[in-house]
C-alpha positions in Angstrom: -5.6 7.7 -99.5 -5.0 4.0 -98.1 -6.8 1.5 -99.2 -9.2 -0.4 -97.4 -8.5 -4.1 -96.7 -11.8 -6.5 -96.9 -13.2 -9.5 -95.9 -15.3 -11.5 -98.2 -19.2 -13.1 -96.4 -17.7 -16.6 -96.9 -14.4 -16.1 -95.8 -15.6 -14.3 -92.3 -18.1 -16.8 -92.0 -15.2 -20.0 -92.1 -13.0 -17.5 -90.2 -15.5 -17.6 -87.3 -16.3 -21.4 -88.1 -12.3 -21.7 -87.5 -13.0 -20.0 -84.2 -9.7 -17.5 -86.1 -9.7 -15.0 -83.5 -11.4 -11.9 -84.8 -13.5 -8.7 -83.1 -17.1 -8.7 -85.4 -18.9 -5.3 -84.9 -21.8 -4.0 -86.2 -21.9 -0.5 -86.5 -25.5 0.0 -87.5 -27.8 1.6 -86.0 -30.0 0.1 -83.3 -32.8 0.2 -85.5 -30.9 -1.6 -88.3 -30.1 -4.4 -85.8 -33.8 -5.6 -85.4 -32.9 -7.4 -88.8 -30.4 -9.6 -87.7 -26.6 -9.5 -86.8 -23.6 -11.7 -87.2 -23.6 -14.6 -84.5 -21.5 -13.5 -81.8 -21.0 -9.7 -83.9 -21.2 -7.2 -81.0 -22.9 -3.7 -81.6 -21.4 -0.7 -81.4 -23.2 2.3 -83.6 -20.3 3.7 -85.8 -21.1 7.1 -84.4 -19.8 5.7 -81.2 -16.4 4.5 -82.2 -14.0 7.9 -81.9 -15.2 7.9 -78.3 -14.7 4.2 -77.9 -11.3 3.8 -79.5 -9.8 3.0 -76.2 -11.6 -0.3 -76.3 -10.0 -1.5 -79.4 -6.3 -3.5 -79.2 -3.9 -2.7 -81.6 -2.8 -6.4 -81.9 -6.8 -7.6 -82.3 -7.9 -8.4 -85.9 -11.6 -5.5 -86.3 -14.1 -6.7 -89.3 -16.3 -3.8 -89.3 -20.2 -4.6 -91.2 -22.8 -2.3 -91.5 -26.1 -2.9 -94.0 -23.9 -2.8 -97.6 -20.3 -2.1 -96.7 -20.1 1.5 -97.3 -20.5 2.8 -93.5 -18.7 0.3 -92.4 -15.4 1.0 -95.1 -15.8 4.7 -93.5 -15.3 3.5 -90.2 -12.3 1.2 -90.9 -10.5 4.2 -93.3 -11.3 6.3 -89.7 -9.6 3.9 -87.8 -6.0 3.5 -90.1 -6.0 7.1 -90.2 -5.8 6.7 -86.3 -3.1 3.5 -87.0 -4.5 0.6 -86.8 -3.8 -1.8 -89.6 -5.9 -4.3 -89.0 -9.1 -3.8 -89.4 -11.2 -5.3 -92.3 -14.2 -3.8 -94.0 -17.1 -6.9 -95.0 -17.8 -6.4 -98.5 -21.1 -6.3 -99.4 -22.2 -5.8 -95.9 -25.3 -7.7 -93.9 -27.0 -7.5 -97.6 -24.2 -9.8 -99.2 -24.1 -12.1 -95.8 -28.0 -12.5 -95.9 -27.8 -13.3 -99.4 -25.0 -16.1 -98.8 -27.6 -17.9 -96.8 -25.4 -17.5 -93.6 -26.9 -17.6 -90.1 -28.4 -14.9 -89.0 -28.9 -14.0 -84.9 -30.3 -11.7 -82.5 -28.2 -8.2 -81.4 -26.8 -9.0 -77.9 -26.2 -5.8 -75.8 -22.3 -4.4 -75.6 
């Protein structure tokens, strides 16, 4: 089993600051969203990613974030089993980035 690579809250969030180039999604549900998403995180419901794997680049860096990390580790294990290498899993999830004190915004439709 690989193992996943992650991303700590306050590393993504200087990441981001940086303007590093990085892909934020939020693979919650739209539900789940209501509470607040990444600034500039786009949604896309992790149910939804085998039949939109064509929209990901192989040369893009992926943070994946669902409520606590644990969907979102699924979905990047999913997606080195398909090859990619670089996708990161946000420890802790939306729970740990809420909990940093780090800006929270509204979902914007994909």
């Amino acid at each position: 089993m690989s193992l996943i690579k992650e991303i700590e809250v306050t590393e993504l969030a200087q990441s981001l600051e940086q303007g590093d180039k990085l892909r934020v999604i939020d693979i919650r549900q739209p539900a789940e969203l209501n509470s607040g998403i990444i600034p500039g995180a786009e949604a896309m419901p992790m149910h939804l990613i085998p039949l939109r794997m064509n929209e990901f680049k192989r040369d893009e860096t992926l943070v994946f974030v669902c409520r606590s990390g644990a969907r979102s580790a699924q979905a990047c294990m999913f997606l080195q089993q398909q090859g990619f290498d670089n996708v990161l899993n946000l420890r802790g999830g939306m729970i740990a980035w809420a909990g940093s004190g780090l800006e929270i915004g509204l979902p914007r439709a994909v």
